[in-house]
N, C-alpha and C positions, 0 to 999 in steps of 0.2 A: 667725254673727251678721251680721245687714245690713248691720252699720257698717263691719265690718273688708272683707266680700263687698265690697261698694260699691265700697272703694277699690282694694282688689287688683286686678292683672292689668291693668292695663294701657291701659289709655286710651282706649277709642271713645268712653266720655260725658265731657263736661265741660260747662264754662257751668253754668248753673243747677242742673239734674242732678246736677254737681258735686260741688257746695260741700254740699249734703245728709247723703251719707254721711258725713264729717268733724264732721259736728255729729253724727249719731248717734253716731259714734266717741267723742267728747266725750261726751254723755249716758252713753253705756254705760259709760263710764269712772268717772262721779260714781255711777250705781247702784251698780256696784260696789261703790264705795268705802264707799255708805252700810249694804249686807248687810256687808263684813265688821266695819265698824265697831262695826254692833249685835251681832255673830257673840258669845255668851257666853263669858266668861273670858279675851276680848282686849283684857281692862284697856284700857276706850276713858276717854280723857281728859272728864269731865263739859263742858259744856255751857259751865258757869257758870265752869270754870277755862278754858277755848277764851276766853272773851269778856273776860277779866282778862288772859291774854295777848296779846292783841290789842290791846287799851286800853293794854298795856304796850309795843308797837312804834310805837303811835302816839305815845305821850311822850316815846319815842328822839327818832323823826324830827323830833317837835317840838324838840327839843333840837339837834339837827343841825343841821337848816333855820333857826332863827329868830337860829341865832349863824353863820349863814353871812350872812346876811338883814342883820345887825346890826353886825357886825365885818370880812366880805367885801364884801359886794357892794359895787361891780359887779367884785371882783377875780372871776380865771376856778375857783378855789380861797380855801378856811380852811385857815390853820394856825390849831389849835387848840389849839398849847402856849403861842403867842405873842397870839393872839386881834388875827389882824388877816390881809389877802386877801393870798394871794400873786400877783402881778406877775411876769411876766416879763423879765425884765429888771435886776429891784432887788432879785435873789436871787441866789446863787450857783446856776451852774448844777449843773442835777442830771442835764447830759446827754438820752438819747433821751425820760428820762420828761418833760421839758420840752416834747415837742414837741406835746401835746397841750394845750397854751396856746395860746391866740389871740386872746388880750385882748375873748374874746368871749361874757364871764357865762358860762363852762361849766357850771358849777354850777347855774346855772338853769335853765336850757335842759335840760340833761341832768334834770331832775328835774318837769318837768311834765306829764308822764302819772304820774306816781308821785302829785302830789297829788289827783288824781282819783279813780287807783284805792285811795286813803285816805280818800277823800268828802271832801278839803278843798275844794269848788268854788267857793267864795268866796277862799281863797287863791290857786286857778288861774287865777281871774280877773283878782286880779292882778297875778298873777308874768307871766299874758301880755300884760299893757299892759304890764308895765316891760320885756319882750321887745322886746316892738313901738317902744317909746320910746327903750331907753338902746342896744341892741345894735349895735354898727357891723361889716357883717363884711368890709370893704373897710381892713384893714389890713396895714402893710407887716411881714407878717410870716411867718414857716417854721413850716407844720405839716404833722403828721402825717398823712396822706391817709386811712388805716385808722384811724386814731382822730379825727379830724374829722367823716369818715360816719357811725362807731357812735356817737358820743355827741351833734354837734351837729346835723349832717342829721339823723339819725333821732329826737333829740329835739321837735325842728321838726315832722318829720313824724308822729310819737305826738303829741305837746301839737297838732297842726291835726286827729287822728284823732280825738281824744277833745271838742276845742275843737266841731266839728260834729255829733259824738254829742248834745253837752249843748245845743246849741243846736235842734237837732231836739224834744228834749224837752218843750224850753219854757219853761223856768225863767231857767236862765242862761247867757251870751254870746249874746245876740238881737243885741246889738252885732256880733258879728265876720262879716270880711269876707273870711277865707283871706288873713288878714294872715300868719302864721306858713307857711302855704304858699308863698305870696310871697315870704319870708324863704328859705324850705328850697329854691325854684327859685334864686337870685338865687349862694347858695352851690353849688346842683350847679354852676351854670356856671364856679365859682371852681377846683372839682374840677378841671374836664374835661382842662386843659391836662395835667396828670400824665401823661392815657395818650397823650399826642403820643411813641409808641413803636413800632417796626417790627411789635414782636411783639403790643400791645393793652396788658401788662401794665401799671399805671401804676407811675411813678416813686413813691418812697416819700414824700417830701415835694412840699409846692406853697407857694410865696408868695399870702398870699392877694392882695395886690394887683397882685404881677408874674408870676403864673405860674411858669412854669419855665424855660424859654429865654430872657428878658428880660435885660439886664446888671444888673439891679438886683432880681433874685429871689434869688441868693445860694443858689440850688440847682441842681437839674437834672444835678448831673455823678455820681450815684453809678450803679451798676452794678445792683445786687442790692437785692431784697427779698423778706420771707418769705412765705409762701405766704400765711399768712392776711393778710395784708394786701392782694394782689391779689385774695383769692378769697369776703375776706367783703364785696360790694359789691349785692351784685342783690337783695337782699332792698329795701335805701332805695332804689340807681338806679331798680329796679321800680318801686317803691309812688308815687317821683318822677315816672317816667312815668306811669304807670296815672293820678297823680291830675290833671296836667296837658295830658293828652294831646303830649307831647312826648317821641316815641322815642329822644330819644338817646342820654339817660342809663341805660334799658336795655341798647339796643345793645351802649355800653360796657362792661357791668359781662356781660354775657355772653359776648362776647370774650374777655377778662381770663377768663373760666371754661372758654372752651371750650380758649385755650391751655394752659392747667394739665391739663384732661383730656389733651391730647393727647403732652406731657413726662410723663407721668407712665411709672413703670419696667414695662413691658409687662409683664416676667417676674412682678413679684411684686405691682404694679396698686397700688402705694404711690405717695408722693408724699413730695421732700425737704422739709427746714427751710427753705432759700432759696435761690431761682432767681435767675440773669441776666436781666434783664429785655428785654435785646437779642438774644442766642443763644438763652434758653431750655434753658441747661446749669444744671445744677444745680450749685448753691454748696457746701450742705452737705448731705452724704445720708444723715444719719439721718433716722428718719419715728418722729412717734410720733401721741398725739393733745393732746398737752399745747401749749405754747407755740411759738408758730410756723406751728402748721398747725391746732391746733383747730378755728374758728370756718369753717375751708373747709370742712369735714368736714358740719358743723352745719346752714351756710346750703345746702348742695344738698341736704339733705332738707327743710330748709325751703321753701325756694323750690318744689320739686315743691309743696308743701301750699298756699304762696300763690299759684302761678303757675298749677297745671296739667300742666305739662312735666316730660311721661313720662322725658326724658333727663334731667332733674335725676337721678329717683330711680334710674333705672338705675346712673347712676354713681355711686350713694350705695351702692347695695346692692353695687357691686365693690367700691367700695374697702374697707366695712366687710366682706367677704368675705376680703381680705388681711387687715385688722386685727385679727379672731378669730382666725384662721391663725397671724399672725408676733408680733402685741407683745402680744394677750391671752395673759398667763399667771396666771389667778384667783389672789387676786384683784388680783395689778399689772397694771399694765399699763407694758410697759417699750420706750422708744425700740431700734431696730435699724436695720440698714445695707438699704438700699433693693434695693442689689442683691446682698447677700446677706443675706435677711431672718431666717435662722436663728441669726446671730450679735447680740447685742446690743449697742448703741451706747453704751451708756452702765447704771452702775447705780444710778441713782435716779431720783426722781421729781420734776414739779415741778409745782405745785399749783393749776394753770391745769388739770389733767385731770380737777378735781373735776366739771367740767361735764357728763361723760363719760355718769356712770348715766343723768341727766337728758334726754340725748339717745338713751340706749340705751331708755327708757321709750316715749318717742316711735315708735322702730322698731318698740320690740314685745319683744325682748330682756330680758326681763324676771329671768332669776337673775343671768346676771353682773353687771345694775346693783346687783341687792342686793350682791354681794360687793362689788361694788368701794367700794361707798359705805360699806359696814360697814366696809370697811380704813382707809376715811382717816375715819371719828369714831375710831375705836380710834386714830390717832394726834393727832386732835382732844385727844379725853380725855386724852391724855398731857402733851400741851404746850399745851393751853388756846386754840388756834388751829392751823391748818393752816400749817405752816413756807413758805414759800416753794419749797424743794425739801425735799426725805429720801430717805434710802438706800434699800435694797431690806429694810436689816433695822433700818428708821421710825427710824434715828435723823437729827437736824438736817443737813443739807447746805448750804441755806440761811436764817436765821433770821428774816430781817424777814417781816411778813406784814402788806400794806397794806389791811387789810381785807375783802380779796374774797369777793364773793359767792357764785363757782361752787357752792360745795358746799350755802349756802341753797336755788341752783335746784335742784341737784338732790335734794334732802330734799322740797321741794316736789312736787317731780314724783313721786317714790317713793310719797308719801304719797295725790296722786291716783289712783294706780294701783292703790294697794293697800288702803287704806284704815285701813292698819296702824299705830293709835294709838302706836305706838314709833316712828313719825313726828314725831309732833308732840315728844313727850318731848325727841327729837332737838333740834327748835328751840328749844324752854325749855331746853336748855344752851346754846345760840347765842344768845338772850337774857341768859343770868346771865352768860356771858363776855365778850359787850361790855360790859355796864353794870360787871363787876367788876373786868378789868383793862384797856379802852380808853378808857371815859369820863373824859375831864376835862372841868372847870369850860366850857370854851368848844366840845362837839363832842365828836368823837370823835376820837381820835391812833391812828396807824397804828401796830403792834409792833417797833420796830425790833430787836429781838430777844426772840424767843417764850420761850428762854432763861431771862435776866432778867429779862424783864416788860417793859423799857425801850421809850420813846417815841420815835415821830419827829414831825416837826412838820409834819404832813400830812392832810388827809381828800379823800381823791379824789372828783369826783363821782360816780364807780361805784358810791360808797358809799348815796349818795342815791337812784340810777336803779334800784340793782335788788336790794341788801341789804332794804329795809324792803318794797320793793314784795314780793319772796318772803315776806317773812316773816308779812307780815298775811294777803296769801291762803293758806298754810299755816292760821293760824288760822281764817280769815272761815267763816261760812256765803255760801250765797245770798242770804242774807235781805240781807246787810251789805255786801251792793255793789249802787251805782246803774246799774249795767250788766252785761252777760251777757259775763264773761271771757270764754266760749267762742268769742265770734263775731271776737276776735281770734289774731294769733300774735305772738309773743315776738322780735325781733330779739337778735341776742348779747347786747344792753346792755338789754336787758329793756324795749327800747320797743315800744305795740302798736299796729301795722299790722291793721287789717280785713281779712278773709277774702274781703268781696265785692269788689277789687280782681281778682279772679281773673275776673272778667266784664267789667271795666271797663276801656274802650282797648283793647283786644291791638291793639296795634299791629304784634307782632315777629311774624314767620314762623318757625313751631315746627319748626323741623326735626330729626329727631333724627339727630344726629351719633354717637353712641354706638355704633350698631353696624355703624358702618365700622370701629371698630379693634379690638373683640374680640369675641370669642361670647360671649355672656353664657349660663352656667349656671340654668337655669330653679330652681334650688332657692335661687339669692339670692330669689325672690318668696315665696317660701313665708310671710316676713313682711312682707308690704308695710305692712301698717297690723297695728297689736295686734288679737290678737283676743281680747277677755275672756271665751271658753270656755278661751282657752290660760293666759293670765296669771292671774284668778281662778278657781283648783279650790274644790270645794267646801270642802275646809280650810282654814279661818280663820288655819291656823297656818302657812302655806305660806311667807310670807316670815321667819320667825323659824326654820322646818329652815333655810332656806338661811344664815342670818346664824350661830348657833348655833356650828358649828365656826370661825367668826372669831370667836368674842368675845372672846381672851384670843390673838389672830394677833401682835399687837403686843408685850406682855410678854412672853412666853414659847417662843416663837419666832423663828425668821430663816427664814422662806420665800424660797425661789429660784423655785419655779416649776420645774414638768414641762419638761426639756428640748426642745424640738421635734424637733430632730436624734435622740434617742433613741427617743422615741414615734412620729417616723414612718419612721424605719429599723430599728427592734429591735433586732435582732442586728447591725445591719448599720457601716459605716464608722464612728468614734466621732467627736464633736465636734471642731473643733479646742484646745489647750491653751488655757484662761482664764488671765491674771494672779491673782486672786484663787484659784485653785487650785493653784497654782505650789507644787511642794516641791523644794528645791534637790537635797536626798537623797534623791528618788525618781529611778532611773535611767532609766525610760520616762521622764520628765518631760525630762530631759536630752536623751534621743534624741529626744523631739520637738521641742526647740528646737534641735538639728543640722540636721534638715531642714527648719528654719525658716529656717534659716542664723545664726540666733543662736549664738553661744559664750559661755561662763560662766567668769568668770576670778576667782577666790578673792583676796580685798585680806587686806594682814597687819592687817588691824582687824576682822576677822573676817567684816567683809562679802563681797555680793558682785558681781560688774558684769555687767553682759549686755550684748555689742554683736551687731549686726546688721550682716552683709553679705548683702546681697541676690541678689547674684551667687552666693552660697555655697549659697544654698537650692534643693532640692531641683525645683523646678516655680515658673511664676509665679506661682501658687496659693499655695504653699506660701509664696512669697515675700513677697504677700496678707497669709497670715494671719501672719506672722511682725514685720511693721508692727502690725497691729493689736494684736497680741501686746504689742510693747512700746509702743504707746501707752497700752493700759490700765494696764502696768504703772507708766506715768508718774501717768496719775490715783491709782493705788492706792497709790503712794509719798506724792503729795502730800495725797491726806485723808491717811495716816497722817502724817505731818509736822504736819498740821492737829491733829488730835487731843492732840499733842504740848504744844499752845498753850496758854496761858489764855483761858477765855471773857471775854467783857467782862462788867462789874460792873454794877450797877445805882445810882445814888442815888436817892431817895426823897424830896420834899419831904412831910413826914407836919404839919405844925403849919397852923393856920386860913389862908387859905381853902382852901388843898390837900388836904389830908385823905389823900395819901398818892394821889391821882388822879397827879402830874405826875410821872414816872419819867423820869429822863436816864441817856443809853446814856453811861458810864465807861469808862477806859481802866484796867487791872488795874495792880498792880506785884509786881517778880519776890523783892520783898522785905516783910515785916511780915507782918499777922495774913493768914491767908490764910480769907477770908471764906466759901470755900466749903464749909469745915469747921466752919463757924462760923452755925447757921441763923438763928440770930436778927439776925447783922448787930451794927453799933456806930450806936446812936441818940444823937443829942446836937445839940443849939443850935452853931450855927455862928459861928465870930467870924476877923474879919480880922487879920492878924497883923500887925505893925509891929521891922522893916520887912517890906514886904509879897513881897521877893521871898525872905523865911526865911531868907539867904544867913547870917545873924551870930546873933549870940543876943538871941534874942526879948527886945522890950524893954515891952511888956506882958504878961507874963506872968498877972496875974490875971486881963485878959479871952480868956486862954486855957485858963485850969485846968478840966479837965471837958468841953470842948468839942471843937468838931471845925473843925480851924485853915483855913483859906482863905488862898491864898496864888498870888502870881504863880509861872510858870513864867520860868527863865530864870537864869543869872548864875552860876548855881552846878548841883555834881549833884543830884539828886531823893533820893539816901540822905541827903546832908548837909541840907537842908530837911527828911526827915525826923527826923534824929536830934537838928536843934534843935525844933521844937515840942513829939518826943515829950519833952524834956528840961525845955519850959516849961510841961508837962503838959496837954498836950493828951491825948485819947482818940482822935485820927486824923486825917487830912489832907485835905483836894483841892487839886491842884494846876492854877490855870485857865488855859488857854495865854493865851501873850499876842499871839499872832497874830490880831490883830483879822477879824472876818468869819468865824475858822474855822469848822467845824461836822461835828459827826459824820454829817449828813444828806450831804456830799462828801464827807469825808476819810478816809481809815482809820483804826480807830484802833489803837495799838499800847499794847505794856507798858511800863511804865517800869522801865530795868533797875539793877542796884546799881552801886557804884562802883569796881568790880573788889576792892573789899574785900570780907572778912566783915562780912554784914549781920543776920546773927545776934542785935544787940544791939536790933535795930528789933524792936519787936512791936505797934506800933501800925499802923491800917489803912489805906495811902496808894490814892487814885484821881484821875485824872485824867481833867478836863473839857474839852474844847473852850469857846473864844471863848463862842460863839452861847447852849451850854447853860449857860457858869461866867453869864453875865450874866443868868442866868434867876433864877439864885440872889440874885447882888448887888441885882436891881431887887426882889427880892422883901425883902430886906435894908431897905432904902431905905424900903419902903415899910409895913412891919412890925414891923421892926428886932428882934424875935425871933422867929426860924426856925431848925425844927427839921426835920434830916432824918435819915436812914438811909442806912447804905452795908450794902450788901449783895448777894450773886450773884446775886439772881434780887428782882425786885420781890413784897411780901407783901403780902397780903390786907388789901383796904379793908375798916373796918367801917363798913357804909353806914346803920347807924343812926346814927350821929355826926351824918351830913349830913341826915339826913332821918329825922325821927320816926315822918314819916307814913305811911312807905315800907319795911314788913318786908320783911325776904329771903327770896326763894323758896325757897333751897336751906340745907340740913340739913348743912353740912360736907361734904356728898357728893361737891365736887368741888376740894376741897383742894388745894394745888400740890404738885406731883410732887417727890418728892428726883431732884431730874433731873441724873444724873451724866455725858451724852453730854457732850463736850469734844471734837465736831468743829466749828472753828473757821468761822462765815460769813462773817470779811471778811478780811482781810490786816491779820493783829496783828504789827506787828514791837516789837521791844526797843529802848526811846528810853531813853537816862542822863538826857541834860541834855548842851544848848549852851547856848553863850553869845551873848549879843544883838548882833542885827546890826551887825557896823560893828568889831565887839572883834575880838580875836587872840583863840583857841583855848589853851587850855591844858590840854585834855583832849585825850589819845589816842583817834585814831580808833575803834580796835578797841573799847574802852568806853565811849563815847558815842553810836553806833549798833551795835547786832548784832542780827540777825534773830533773829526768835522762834525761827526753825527753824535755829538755827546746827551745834544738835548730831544734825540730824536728818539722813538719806542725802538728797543731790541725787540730780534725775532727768533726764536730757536723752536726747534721741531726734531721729535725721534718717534719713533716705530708707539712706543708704550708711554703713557703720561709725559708726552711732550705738549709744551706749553709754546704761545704765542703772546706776546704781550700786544698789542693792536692800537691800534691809535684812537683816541677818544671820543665815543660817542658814534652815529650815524657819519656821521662825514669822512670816518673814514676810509668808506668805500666808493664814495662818488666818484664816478668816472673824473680821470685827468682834463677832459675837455670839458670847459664850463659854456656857457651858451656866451657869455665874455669873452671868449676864444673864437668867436666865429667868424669875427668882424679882419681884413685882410689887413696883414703885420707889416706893408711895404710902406706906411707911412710915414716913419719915424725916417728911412733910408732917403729917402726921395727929396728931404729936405735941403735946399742947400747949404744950410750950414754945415751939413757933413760931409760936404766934398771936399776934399784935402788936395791943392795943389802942392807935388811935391817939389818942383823947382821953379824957378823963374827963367832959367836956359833951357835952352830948347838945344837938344844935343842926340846929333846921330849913332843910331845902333853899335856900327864900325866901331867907331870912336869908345863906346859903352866897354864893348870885347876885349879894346883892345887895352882899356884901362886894368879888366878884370882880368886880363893873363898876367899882369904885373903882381897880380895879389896871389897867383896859383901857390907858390913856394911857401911864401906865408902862411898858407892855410893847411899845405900840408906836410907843414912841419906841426901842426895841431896834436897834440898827445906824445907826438916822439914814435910815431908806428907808421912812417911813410912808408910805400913800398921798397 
């Protein structure tokens, strides 16, 4: 093909010449797509249902935007469980995710190529006067340098790409003047001070007003940052120069790239997690493509396609040369040690790699993106979202899941490639999942546990920038875009930069660096661009062989992956011993942890310990893998201890205006009805008890009979507050801290444990609320005065005809919630009794008033020199987490009817829904006393 000829090999034409091939690669790409789509019997999605899902991403975004618009702005975020902007400052912090505030409308910014490529152009218009009007970016305040450039720089510069598209046209912004340009130079300069560094790298954070070095920046002293943060910059520093003719914000963001080529681990042409930014020693040396280092990986193939520069792609094509080699093991893809890349670093996943196939589509790569993307919907489908992390055998690792788009993109990108109508299918379950367990009344709420169902009180603008933008080009024709996507490219945050930049300024001197330090293997070229004789065969069915043997990878299965060490020695030296393979009574198992220097000491509790002398071991190697040895074993102790835990609970606000939309993350207790056994949960009107801290016996008793009691924390233990409500008959509890400001969005949250007595006699359902979530309830009290929720393990199914008449549901019960029994714990649940309020004596024993969740489970500790491991007893336990019991598919328990939950008996329109919940706005945030 021309398209792909064009670009391969290597570089004598550029300029105009160019930028040709790339479009034809583009075109050949959409032909494609459109032969297989019409291909017979590849059940292609009609026309008329393409255009109905579309019109249904556009009512999302409507939905997002206009209560960001309404109840945000000019905060730089919605919370959308409280319906009001979150601030920096007049929140609890939430740590590094914070540092991507800068009291500078991110949310807007970040979403103004998005309403463009939705045809809003009367609302881009504007969102960019109120850009231009309200935005200050000259404040005293710490942000993130890597997440500044992707969302606010590149926003600027997408919203002035597209701003001069539409102006050109003729229609609308005749007005604009490369105001937003203006805006996008005025911040690179705020940048720049970060890479005031020996090595080019920049520092991770900058004040926007004092820089870094200044006494009054309040940064500039850390050490280390991750790769992707140095390395995803040259796509915006570029496109900053190119558009203003001013080379320095190139320069910069090249440097910071050429240093990362040149650290990187020669042997095995990886790159760590995070470098020093002054030595250029690596920090942490696992490598994977997930978190951390992604978006480097991304932008140097990017960059070749906007820039030109042959040495981008060179080093794209080494490094994805190690990457196939060492952490592709179909379809995972799993973190390893840099400088020994045949051992892996870690076993699970984390769900920043969804962007992965999407980028591998791009190279040309074209099966292992279908496998890999097939692996993670199969764990899509299981838990209704993509966990934050999962194991190697899909079950939870980490539960929240903030919405991310990675996996839109690359469903998107699959689907241009291939044209395979089980594409699109994909996205109409990405559609019925937001709307059916993230949407609430004000936006969309990020999952703080995939689990439960349960809410956090967040909507990122990533949500905005590049969730709906995927989602509608997935649907769109040609026809239904006011511009020709192909003439641009995608930044990580899904903002679009022009192609003809590639002509425009070069002001840098293209030197290629790249093969002063290795010989580059001329069979990395072999895929320089796709070529659609490779990726479209003439069978229509070529991407479903490949997906086929993963349909059921997830249920019924625990894939490890071809060992490397085995496949490319054969016969030859065996791997080192895994932890997870560890059998105490195998005697080879034993003699390999001798020359590990590990010894194995039997405890009279049956367990057993494993210390480490290093000195003891065989070789330094030997000494290597006998660390590594028992660090895994530390991780592999502690998910089993995890596992050990209670999940967290779910409550439900299910009565008018909720509808069963607002899920708060609960803290479990290790006493009463245990919910998880329990599918339908305890439904019931909620009443306050008196006295409120349950400590005596209940002295309203009728307004508790039936209901589900609400009570302070505090005074007394949590069995005794239960044992009087369930005695003035209540039907179950919550108990709300009284720690004003708490919030499960900071805090961990734990179980609450018995009273060292037999609890036996409770059999009613106790949970516990944080501050922040118990007053979601009381204001809704207040303002209702009857509210009905749910306590239950997992949030249930909204029926969205309740809310909307006019709004059938797409799906058929097809995708029901799972009987989801994984119980590997995502945050630090410990075991809380009950203290007494600040200022009192104690009258409870330590030992019963706090014990860790994991009291009865093995500790694990591990050091350099006679460090010890206490291990869990006998053979078992290193069996793998999936038992051949596990095989059998989990959607049985779901499917049941008894667990469908009708939440009203009126049937009541959306309108009417809205316009009850704008009555509740003031109420809600007046929440804390920190309105805007």
């Amino acid at each position: 093909m021309s398209g792909a000829a064009g670009c391969q090999g290597g570089g004598s034409e550029r300029g105009p010449r160019w930028r040709r091939p790339w479009k034809l690669l583009a075109l050949g790409l959409l032909s494609a797509s459109s032969v297989l789509a019409a291909a017979p019997g590849a059940g292609a999605m009609s026309k008329e249902e393409k255009r109905q899902l579309g019109n249904q991403v556009l009512e999302m975004f409507d939905h997002a935007y206009s209560n960001y618009m309404e109840h945000a702005y000019p905060a730089d975020e919605l919370m959308p469980l409280t319906c009001r902007g979150r601030v920096r400052g007049q929140e609890p912090s939430r740590g590094d995710v914070d540092d991507a505030l800068g009291k500078f409308s991110l949310t807007l910014i970040d979403t103004l190529d998005t309403l463009v490529v939705l045809n809003k152009t009367k609302e881009f218009e504007e969102a960019v006067k109120k850009v231009i009007k309200d935005v200050n970016l000259d404040n005293d305040i710490v942000v993130s340098v890597f997440e500044t450039n992707i969302r606010v720089l590149g926003g600027l510069l997408g919203g002035h790409s597209v701003a001069i598209m539409l102006k050109e046209k003729g229609e609308y912004m005749q007005w604009y003047n490369g105001e937003l340009l203006h805006m996008a130079k005025e911040l690179g300069y705020k940048l720049l001070p970060a890479f005031n560094t020996t090595s080019g790298l920049p520092y991770p954070r900058v004040n926007l007003k004092f820089g870094v070095r200044h006494p009054e920046a309040r940064t500039g002293t850390e050490t280390d940052t991750c790769t992707a943060c140095a390395g995803t910059l040259i796509l915006e520093f570029a496109a900053l120069s190119r558009f203003t003719g001013t080379s320095i914000f190139e320069e910069y963001a090249r440097k910071a790239l050429d240093f990362i080529w040149e650290k990187r681990q020669r042997s095995s042409n990886l790159v760590g997690v995070t470098i020093n930014i002054h030595t250029g020693d690596w920090v942490r040396k696992d490598s994977g493509v997930g978190a951390g280092i992604d978006s480097y990986y991304e932008y140097l193939l990017k960059a070749y396609v906007l820039l030109g520069d042959d040495s981008f792609l060179e080093r794209f094509n080494t490094h994805y040369d190690a990457i196939m080699r060492y952490i592709s093991q179909p379809p995972l893809l799993l973190d390893v040690h840099i400088h020994k890349p045949m051992l892996n670093a870690r076993t699970w996943m984390d769900s920043l790699l969804a962007f992965f196939p999407g980028l591998q589509v791009l190279k040309g790569d074209i099966r292992p993106a279908i496998e890999t993307h097939e692996m993670l919907y199969q764990v899509i489908k299981k838990h209704n979202f993509l966990p934050e992390a999962f194991t190697t055998d899909f079950r939870v690792h980490w539960a929240q899941h903030p919405l991310r788009p990675e996996f839109a993109e690359s469903t998107y990108f699959l689907y241009k490639a291939t044209g395979d109508p089980y594409y699109l299918e994909v996205g109409k379950t990405l559609i019925e999942n937001l709307n059916k367990y993230a949407r609430v009344p004000c936006g969309f709420a990020a999952m703080k546990d995939v689990r439960t169902g349960s809410h956090e009180d967040r909507m990122d603008s990533f949500f905005l920038a590049e969730m709906f933008k995927y989602l509608y080009l997935l649907f769109a024709d040609k026809e239904d875009m006011i511009f020709d996507i192909e003439d641009y490219i995608f930044t990580t945050e899904a903002h679009l930069l022009p192609l003809w930049l590639s002509t425009t300024n070069q002001t840098i001197s293209k030197k290629n660096i790249t093969t002063e330090y290795t010989e580059l293997d001329d069979s990395n070229f072999d895929w320089t661009c796709p070529n659609t004789q490779i990726l479209f065969p003439n069978d229509p069915m070529f991407a479903q062989s490949i997906r086929e043997p993963l349909k059921n990878v997830v249920d019924k299965s625990c894939p490890r992956g071809v060992s490397r060490v085995e496949e490319s020695l054969g016969s030859g030296p065996k791997p080192p011993l895994r932890a997870r393979d560890f059998m105490a009574s195998n005697p080879e198992h034993l003699e390999i942890l001798k020359k590990m220097g590990v010894s194995l000491i039997h405890l009279k509790d049956g367990r057993v310990q494993l210390v480490q002398h290093a000195v003891q071991a065989a070789s330094s190697l030997d000494a290597e893998d006998g660390l590594r040895f028992m660090q895994e074993m530390i991780e592999l102790s502690s998910q089993q201890q995890k596992e050990q835990q209670l999940p967290p609970r779910a409550v439900q606000i299910v009565s008018h205006p909720f509808f069963g939309r607002v899920v708060l993350t609960a803290g479990p207790a290790q006493f009463g009805m245990d919910l998880s056994k329990h599918k339908t949960g305890t439904r019931g009107f909620v009443a306050t008890i008196k006295p409120y801290n349950g400590c005596s016996e209940i002295t309203n008793p009728e307004a508790v009979k039936e209901k589900i009691a609400l009570m302070q924390r505090g005074q007394c233990m949590f069995a005794e507050k239960a044992r009087n409500i369930q005695k003035a008959g209540a039907i179950g509890g919550i108990v709300i801290d009284d720690n004003e400001g708490s919030s499960s969005d900071t805090a961990p949250l734990f179980q609450m444990a018995g009273d060292g007595k037999n609890t036996d006699d409770i059999t009613i359902p106790m949970l516990f609320l944080f501050n922040k979530e118990g007053n979601i309830i009381l204001d809704a009290i207040r303002e209702y005065e009857a509210v009905e929720v749910l306590l239950s393990d997992k949030a249930k199914d909204r029926d969205l005809e309740v809310e909307n008449m006019d709004q059938k549901s797409a799906e058929n019960d097809s995708h029901k919630q799972n009987s989801e029994e994984d119980t590997s714990a995502s945050q630090d649940v410990g075991a809380v009794s009950e203290e007494p309020e600040e200022g009192e004596s104690s009258d409870v024993p330590d030992p019963d008033s706090l014990s860790p969740a994991h009291a009865d489970s093995d500790s694990v500790s591990v050091s350099n020199q006679d460090s010890s491991v206490p291990g869990a007893a006998g053979a078992g336990a290193a069996e793998p987490a999936c038992a051949p019991g596990d095989s059998q598919p989990q959607e049985q328990t779901g499917t049941q009817p008894s667990s469908k939950v009708n939440w009203d008996s009126k049937a009541q329109p959306m309108e009417s829904i809205l316009a009850d919940w704008n009555e509740d706005i003031e109420a809600f945030e007046m929440m804390e006393k920190d309105e805007l």
